[in-house]
C-alpha positions in Angstrom: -51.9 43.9 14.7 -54.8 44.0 17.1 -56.9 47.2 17.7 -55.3 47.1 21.4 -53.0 45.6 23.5 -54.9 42.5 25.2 -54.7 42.3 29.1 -53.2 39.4 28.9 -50.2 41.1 27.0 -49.9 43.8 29.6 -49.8 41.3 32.4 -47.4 39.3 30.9 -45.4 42.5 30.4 -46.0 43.8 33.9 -45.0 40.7 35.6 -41.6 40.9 34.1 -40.9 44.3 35.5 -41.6 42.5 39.3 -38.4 40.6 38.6 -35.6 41.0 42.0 -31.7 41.7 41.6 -31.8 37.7 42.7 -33.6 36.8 39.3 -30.4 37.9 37.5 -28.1 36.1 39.7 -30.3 32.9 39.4 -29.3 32.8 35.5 -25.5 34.0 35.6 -24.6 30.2 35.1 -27.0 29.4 32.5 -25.7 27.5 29.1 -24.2 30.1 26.5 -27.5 29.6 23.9 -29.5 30.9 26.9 -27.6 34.1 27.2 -30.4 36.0 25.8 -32.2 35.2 28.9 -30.3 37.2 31.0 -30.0 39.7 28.6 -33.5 40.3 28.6 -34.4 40.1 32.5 -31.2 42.7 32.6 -32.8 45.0 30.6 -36.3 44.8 32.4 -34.0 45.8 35.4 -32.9 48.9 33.9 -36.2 50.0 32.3 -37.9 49.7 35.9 -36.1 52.9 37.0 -36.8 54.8 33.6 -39.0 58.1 32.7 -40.7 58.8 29.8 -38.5 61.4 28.8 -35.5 58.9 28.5 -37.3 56.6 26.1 -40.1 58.5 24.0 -40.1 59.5 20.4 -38.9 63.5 20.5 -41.9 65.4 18.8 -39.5 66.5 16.1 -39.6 62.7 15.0 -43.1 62.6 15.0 -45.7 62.8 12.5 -48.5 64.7 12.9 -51.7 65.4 10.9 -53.4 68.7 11.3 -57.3 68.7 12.1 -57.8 70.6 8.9 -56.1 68.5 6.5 -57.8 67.2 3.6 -58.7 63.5 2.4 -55.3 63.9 0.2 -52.8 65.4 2.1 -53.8 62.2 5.0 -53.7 59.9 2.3 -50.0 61.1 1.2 -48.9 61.1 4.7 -49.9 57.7 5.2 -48.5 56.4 2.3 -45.2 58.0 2.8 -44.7 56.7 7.0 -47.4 53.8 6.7 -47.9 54.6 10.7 -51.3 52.8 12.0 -51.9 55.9 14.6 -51.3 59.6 14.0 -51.5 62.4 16.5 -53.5 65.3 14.9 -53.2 68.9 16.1 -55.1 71.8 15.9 -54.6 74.7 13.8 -52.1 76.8 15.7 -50.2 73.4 16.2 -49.4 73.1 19.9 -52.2 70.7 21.0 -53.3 67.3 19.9 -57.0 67.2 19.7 -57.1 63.3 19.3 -55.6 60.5 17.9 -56.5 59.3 14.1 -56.6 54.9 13.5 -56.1 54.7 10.1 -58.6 51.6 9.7 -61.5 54.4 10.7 -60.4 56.2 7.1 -61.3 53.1 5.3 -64.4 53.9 3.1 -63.5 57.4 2.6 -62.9 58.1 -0.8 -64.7 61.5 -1.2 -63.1 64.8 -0.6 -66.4 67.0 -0.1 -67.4 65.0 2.8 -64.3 63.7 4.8 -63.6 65.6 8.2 -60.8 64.5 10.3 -61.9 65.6 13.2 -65.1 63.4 13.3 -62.9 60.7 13.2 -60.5 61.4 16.0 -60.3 59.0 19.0 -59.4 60.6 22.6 -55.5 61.3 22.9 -54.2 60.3 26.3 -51.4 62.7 27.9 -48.4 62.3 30.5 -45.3 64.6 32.0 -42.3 63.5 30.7 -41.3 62.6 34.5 -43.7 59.7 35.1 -42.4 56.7 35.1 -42.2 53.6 32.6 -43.9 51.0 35.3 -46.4 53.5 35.8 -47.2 53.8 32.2 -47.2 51.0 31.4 -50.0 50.1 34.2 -51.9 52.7 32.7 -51.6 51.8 29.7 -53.3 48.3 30.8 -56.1 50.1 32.5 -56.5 52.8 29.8 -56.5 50.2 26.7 -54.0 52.2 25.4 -51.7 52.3 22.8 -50.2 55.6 22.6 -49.8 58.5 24.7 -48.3 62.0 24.4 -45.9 63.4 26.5 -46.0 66.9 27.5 -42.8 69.0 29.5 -43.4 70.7 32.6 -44.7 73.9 30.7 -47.6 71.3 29.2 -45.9 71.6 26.2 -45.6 68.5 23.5 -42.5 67.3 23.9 -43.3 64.1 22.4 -44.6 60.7 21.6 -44.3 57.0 23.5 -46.1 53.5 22.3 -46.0 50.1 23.7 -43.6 49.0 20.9 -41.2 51.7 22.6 -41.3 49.9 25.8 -40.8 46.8 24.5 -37.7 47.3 22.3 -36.1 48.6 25.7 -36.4 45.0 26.5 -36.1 43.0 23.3 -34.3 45.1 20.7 -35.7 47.0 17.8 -38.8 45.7 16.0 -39.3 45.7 12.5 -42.4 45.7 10.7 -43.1 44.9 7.3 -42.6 48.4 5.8 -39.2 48.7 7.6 -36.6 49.7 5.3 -33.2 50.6 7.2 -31.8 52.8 4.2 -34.2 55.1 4.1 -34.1 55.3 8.0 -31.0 56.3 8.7 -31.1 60.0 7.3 -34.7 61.5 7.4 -34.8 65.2 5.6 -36.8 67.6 7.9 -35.6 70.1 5.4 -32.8 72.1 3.8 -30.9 72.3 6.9 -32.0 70.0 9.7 -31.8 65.7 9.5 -32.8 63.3 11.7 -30.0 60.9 11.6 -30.4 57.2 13.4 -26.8 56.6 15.9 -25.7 53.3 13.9 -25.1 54.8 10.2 -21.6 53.8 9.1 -19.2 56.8 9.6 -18.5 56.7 5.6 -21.7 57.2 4.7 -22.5 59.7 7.1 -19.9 61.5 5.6 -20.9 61.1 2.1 -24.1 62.7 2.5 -22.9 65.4 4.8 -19.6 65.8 2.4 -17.5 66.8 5.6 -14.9 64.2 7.6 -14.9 63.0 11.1 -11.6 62.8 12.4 -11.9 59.7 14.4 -11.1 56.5 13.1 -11.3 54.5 16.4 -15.1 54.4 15.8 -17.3 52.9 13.0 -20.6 54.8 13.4 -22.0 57.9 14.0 -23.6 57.0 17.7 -19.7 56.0 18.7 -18.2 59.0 17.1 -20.7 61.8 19.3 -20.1 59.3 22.1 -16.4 59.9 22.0 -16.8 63.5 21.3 -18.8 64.2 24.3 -16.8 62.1 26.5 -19.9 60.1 28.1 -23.2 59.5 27.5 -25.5 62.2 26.3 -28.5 62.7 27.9 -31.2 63.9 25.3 -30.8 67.7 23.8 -27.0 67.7 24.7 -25.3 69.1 21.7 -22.0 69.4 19.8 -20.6 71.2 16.8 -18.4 69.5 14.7 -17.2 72.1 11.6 -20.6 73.4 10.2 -22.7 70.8 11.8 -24.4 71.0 14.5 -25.4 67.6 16.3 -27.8 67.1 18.9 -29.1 63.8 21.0 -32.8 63.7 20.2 -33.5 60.0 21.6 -31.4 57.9 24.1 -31.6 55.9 27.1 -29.0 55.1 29.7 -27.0 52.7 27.8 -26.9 54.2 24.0 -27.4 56.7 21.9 -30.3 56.0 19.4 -31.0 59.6 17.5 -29.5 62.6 16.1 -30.7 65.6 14.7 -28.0 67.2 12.6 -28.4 71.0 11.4 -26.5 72.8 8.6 -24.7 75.8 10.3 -22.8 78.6 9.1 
């Protein structure tokens, strides 16, 4: 992957998002192998009115380095969410101080003289309001990557990348250290799991030992769905026997996340 997004990518990328109603209409009699077409100039339509907030990675999916870690507690974080880019915080942990590339780690081996905070790269910051055109023109004039999103307290709130943009458009990307098993639960601890929308209802209910009493619906995403009624805009909630669910990432058409706490 390159160090940054070329101009020509975000060009490329930009143009799409000056697409008309008309463009859509211009392909509703295309062949059926060219369906993807429309599919995909469909869903640059409905990212062009998007926020942040609607498609950015909730800071309690993120993870973060603190500026004091050591050599080996990096490493094991690395290892364990193989992530090219890591915010890192301060101490208190309610500001990031910059943005660690793990290719500038390469040559450290030595604990006595690594400092993580020599090696931090500016961290860029928006509201969670601004919008996804906007950011993405930024992004283009910034040669940026990544960007953290802050509420309207200027509080992290969390985390959005190019790669989010684009899977608004194309579908989910894998990379080579995808592994969809050990994605669909994530442990945040004892009680609270980040749970991805399209886990099979069985197995959902394996881990969790409890039962959802709908069998009109095959995953998790469809059985909140139908519980709320309509779709959930992010940190709507639900409490289904001693579980508590919450919408921690979604956008206008699905749901995408779920934290799910143990309650009493």
């Amino acid at each position: 992957m390159p160090d940054e997004p070329s101009q020509s990518f975000f060009s490329n990328l930009k143009n799409l998002f000056n697409l008309s109603k008309n463009s859509v209409e211009a392909v509703r009699n295309i062949e059926p192998e060219d369906e993807r077409i429309e599919e995909l100039i469909e869903n640059v339509l409905n990212i062009k009115d998007s926020i942040v907030k609607e498609i950015m990675i909730p800071k309690v999916n993120i993870s973060f380095l603190i500026e004091s870690d050591s050599l080996e507690a990096v490493y094991s974080v690395v290892n364990d969410t193989k992530h090219s880019r890591y915010p890192v915080l301060n101490s208190d942990k309610d500001k990031v101080t910059g943005i660690l590339h793990v290719k500038d780690m390469l040559g450290s081996s030595e604990e006595k003289d690594f400092n993580l905070g020599s090696m931090l790269r500016e961290a860029k910051h928006i509201p969670e309001s601004q919008s996804v055109t906007s950011l993405l023109e930024d992004f283009k004039k910034d040669r940026a990557h990544l960007a953290i999103v802050l509420d309207e307290y200027g509080v992290i709130s969390g985390l959005i990348t190019i790669e989010d943009i684009l899977e608004e458009i194309v579908g989910e990307i894998e990379d080579e250290f995808y592994e969809e098993k050990n994605n669909e639960i994530i442990k945040i601890n004892d009680e609270e799991f980040i749970v991805t929308s399209t886990i099979e209802k069985e197995k959902f209910e394996d881990f969790f030992l409890c039962k959802l009493n709908c069998p009109d619906v095959e995953t998790l995403g469809g059985f909140v769905l139908k519980e709320f009624g309509h779709l959930p805009k992010v940190g709507e909630k639900i409490q289904v026997g001693p579980l508590e669910m919450t919408v921690t990432s979604a956008d206008q058409r699905k749901i995408k996340k779920i934290t799910v706490r143990k309650v009493d």
